[in-house]
C-alpha positions as CSV (number, residue, x, y, z in Angstrom):
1,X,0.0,0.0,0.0
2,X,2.9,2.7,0.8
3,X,4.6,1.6,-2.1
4,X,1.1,2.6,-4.4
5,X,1.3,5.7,-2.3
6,X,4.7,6.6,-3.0
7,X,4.2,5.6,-6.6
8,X,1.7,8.3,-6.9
9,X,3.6,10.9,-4.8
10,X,6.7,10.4,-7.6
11,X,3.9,11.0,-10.4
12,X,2.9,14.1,-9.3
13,X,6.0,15.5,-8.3
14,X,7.1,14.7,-12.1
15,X,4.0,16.5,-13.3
16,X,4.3,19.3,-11.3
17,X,7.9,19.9,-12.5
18,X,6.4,19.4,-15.8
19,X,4.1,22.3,-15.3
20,X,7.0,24.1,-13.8
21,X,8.8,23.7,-16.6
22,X,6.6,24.7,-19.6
23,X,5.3,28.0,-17.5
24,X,9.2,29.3,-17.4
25,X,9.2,28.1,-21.1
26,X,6.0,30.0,-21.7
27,X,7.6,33.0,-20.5
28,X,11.1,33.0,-22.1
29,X,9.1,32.6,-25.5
30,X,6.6,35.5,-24.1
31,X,9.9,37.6,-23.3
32,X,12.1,37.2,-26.5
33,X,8.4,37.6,-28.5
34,X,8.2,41.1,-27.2
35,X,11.5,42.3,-28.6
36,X,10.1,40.8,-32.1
37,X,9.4,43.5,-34.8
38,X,6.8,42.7,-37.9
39,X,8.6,44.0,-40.9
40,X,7.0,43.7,-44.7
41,X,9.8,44.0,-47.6
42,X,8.2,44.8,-51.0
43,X,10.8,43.6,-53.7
44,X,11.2,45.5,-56.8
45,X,9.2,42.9,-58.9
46,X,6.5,43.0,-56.4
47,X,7.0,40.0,-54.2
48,X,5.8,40.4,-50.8
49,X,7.6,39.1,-47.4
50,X,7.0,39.4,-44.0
51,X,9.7,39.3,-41.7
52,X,9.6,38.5,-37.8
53,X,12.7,40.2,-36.5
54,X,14.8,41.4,-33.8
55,X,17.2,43.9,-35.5
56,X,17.2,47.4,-35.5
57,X,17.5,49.0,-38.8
58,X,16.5,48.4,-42.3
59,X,19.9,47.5,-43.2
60,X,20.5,44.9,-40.6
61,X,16.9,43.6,-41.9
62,X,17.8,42.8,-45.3
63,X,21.2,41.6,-44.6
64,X,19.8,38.8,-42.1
65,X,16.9,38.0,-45.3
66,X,19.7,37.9,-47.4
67,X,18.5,40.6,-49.6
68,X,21.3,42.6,-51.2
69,X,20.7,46.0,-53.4
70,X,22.2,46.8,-56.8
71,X,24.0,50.0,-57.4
72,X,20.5,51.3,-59.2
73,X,18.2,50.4,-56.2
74,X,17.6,52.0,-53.2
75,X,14.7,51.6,-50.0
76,X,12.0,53.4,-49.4
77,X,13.5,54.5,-45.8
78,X,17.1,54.9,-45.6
79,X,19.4,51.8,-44.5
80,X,20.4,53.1,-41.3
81,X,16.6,54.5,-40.1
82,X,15.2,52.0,-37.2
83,X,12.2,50.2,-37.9
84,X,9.5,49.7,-35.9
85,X,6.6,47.1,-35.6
86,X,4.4,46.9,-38.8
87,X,7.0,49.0,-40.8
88,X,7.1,48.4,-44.9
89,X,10.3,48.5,-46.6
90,X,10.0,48.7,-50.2
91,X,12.7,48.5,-53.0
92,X,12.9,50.9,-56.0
93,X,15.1,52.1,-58.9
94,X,17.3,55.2,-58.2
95,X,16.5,58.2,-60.1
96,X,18.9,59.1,-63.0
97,X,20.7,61.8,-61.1
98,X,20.9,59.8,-57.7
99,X,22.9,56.9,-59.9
100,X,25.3,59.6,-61.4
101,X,25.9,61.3,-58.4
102,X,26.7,58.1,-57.1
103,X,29.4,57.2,-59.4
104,X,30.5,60.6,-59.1
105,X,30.7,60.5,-55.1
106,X,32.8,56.9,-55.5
107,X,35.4,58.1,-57.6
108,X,35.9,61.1,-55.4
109,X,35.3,63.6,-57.5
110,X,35.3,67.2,-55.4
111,X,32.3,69.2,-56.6
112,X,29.0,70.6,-55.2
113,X,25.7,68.8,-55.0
114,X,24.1,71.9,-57.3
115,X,26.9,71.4,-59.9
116,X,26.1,67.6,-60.1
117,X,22.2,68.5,-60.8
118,X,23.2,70.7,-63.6
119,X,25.8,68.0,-65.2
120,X,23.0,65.4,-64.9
121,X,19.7,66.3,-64.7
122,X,17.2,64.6,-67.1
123,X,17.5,65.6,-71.2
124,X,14.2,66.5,-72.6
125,X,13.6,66.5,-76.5
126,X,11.0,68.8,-78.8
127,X,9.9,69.4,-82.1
128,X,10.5,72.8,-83.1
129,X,9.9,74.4,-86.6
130,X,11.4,77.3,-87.6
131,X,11.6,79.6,-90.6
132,X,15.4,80.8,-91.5
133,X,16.6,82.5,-93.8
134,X,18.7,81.5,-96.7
135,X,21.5,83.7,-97.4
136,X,21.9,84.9,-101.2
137,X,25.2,84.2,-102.9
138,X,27.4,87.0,-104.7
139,X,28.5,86.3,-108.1
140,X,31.4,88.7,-109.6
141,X,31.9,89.2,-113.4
142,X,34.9,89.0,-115.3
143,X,35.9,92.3,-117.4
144,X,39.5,92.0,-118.0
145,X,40.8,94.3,-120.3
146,X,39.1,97.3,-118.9
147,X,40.3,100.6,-117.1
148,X,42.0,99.7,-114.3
149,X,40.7,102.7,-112.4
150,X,37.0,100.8,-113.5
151,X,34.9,100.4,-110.2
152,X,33.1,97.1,-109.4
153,X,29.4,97.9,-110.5
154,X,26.5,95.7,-109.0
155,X,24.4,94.3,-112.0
156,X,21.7,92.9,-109.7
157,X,20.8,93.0,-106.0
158,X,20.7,90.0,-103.7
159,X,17.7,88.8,-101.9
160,X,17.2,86.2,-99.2
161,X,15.4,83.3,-99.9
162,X,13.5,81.4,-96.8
163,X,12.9,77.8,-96.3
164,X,11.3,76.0,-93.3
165,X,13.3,73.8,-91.3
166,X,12.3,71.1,-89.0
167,X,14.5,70.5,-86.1
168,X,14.7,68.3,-82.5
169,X,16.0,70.3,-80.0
170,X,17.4,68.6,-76.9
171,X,17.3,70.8,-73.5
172,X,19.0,70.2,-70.2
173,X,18.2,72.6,-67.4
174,X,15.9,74.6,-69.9
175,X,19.0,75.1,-71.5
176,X,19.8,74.0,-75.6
177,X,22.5,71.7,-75.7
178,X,21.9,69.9,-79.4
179,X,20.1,70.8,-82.4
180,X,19.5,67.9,-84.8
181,X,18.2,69.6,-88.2
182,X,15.1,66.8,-89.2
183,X,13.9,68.5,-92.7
184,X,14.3,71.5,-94.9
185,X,11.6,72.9,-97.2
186,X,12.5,75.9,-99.3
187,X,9.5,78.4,-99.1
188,X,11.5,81.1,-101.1
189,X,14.8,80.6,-103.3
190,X,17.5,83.3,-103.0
191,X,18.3,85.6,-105.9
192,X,22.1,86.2,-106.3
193,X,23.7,89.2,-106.1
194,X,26.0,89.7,-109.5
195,X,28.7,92.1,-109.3
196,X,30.7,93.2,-112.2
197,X,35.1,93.3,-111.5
198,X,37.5,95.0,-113.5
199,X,39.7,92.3,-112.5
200,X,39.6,88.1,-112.0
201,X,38.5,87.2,-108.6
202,X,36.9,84.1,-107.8
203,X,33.2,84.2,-106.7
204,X,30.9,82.3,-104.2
205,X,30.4,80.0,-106.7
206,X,33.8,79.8,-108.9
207,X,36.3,77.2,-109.2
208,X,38.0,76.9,-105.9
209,X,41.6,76.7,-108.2
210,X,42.2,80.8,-107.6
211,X,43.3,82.0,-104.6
212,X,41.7,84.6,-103.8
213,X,38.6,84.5,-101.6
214,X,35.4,86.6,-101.5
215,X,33.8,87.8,-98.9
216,X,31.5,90.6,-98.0
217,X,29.5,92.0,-95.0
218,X,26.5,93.7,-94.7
219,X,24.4,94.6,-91.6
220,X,26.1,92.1,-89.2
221,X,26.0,89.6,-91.6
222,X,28.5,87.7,-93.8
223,X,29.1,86.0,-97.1
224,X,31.4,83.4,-98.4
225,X,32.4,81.4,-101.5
226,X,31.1,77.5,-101.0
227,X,35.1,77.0,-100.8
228,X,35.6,79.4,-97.5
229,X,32.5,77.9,-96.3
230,X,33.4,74.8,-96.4
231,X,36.4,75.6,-94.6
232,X,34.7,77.5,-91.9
233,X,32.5,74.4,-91.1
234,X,35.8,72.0,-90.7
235,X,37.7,74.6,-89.0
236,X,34.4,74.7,-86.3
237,X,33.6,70.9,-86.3
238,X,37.2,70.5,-85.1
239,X,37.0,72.8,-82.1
240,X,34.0,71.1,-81.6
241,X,31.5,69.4,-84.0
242,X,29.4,67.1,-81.3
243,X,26.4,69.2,-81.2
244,X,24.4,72.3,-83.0
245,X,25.0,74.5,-79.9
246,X,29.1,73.7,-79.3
247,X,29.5,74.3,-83.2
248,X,27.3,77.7,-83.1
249,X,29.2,78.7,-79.9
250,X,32.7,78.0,-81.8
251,X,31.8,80.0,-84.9
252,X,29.6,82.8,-82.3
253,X,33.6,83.8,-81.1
254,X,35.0,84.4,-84.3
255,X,32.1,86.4,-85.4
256,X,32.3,87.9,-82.0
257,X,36.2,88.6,-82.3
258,X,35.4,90.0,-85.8
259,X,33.5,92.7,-84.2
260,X,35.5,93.4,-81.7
261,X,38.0,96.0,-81.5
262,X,40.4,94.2,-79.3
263,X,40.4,91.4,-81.7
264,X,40.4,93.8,-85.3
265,X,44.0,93.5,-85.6
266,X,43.5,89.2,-86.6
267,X,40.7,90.4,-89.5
268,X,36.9,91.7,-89.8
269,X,35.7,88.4,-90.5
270,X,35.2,84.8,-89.0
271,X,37.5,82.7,-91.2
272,X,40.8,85.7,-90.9
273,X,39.8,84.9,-87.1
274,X,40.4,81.8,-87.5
275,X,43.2,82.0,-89.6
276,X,45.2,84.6,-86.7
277,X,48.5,82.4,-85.6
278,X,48.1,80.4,-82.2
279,X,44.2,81.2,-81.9
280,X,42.3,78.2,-83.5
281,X,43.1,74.7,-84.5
282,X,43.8,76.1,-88.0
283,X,47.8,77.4,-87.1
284,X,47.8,74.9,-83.8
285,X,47.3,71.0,-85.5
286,X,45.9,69.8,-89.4
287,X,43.3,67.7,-87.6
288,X,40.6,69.8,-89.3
289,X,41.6,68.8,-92.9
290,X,40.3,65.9,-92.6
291,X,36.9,67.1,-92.3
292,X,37.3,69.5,-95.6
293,X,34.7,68.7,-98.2
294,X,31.8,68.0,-96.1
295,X,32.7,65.9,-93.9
296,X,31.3,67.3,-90.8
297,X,27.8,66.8,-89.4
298,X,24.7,68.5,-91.0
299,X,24.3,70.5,-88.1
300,X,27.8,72.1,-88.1
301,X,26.9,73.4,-91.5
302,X,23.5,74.8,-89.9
303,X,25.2,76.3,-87.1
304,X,27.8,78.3,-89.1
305,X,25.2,79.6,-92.0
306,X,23.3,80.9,-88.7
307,X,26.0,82.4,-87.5
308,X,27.2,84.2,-90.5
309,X,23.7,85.8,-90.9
310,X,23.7,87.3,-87.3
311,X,23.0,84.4,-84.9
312,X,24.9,84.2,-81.3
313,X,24.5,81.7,-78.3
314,X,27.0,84.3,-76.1
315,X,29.1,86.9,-75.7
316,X,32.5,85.7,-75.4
317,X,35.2,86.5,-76.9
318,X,37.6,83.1,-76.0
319,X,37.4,79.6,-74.8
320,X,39.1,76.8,-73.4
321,X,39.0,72.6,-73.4
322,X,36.7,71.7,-70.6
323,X,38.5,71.5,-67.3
324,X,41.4,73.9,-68.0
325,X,39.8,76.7,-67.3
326,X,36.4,78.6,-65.5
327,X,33.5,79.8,-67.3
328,X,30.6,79.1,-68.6
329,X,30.5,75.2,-70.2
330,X,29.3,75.2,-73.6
331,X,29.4,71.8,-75.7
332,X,32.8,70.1,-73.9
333,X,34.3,73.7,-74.2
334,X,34.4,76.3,-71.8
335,X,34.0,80.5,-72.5
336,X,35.2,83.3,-70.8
């Protein structure tokens, strides 16, 4: 009988240390539950997780998930923000600019947050149409044998002609950085001017064998033989031929310098500017005779006929390679 009793005594002794037992278990579990956060991760493609964790911030979060970022994603809170119970944590693409400023910022670059906006903020293209005019040619007359003393005479008067030309216009910053010309339609043709010489010159449209060159000016604007003109454009594309705007800021100095008293003493026209010793790439390399007879871009061509007939992008009167000097950055050169 006392051994039944002691039989049962041992049971319930086991049972109550049991009991014991799973209530201190209860509680640890209770206790590490209450430093558990609920976290939801929304992936990029959309996938959904939730997350029972014990860390702190979002980065410790993905890293124990096993979730790692590419250099073009980022989170929705930053990766060193705490989270908190029921936080979401959602993965997206960088913007343009935060990806460039990156790269920037990693190869330790030393420049300001604004100056990174400006380099790479978002391009924006339109459709512009615009009416411009074409400029007239001058053709001169032959009259050898005459008086020397025999002034040149002007048989008929030039006129401008006018097409409409098509272009897309890239912008950055609201500001034009290429010009891509997309058609031409010629709404008027130009009527030549004919001049009569008492001696052999050759004209806008003579065989480029003599060596003489035409040119004439009239109310801010300029002419040229198809030869000089053709020159202008490689002298330009050379100095810099990757966009409308660089070209039509290249030529915009020498027409600039052209009417500028400082610069008179190198010539009163764009090609004698860029002729003067040591100024352009024309006296410095021969790199630009390789793009002689037309083998420059369209707009280049474009960029220097608008310039010749009175249009500027500035008022400077020099410029520099990019990087070698301050100013103000116009197509990979800079003007001061």
């Amino acid at each position: 009988m006392k051994n039944k009793e002691n039989a049962s005594l041992s049971i319930i002794k086991i049972i109550c240390v049991a009991i014991i037992l799973i209530l201190i278990s209860g509680i640890s579990v209770l206790a590490v539950n209450t430093n558990l956060t609920d976290v939801r991760i929304i992936l990029q493609n959309g996938y959904e997780l939730t997350a029972l964790t014990s860390k702190q911030t979002v980065r410790e979060v993905l890293d124990e998930n096993h979730i790692v970022l590419e250099d073009t994603q980022k989170t929705s809170v930053g990766l060193d923000e705490k989270i908190s119970s029921g936080s979401v944590i959602k993965i997206t693409d960088k913007s343009y600019n935060e990806v460039k400023i990156a790269e920037v910022s990693e190869q330790g670059v030393q420049t300001s947050l604004d100056e990174l906006m400006e380099n790479y903020s978002p391009i924006t293209e339109k459709i512009i149409v615009e009416q411009v005019a074409i400029p007239f040619e001058t053709v001169t007359k032959n009259t050898a044998g005459t008086d020397s003393n025999v002034e040149n005479k002007v048989l008929q008067e030039g006129q401008e002609g006018l097409k409409e030309v098509t272009y897309k216009v890239k912008y950055q910053n609201d500001v034009e950085i290429e010009k891509t010309v997309l058609s031409e339609t010629i709404i008027k043709e130009p009527v030549d001017k004919i001049v009569q010489v008492n001696k052999k010159v050759v004209t806008s449209r003579g065989s480029s064998k003599s060596r003489t060159s035409a040119v004439s000016y009239g109310g801010g604007k300029w002419s040229y033989s198809a030869s000089d003109l053709d020159l202008l454009c490689a002298i330009t594309a050379q100095e810099s031929g990757s966009s409308y705007t660089g070209a039509l800021a290249v030529i915009t100095t020498a027409c600039n310098r052209a009417e500028s008293s400082k610069w008179r003493r190198n010539g009163k026209d764009p090609l004698s500017q860029y002729k003067a010793k040591g100024q352009f790439c024309y006296s410095i390399d021969s790199h630009w005779k390789k793009k002689l007879n037309g083998n420059y871009p369209s707009y280049v061509k474009q960029a220097v006929t608008d310039a010749l007939n009175g249009k500027r992008n500035h008022n400077y009167l020099s410029f520099r390679a990019a990087g070698t000097h301050s100013g103000t950055y116009i197509g990979g050169n800079v003007y001061f």
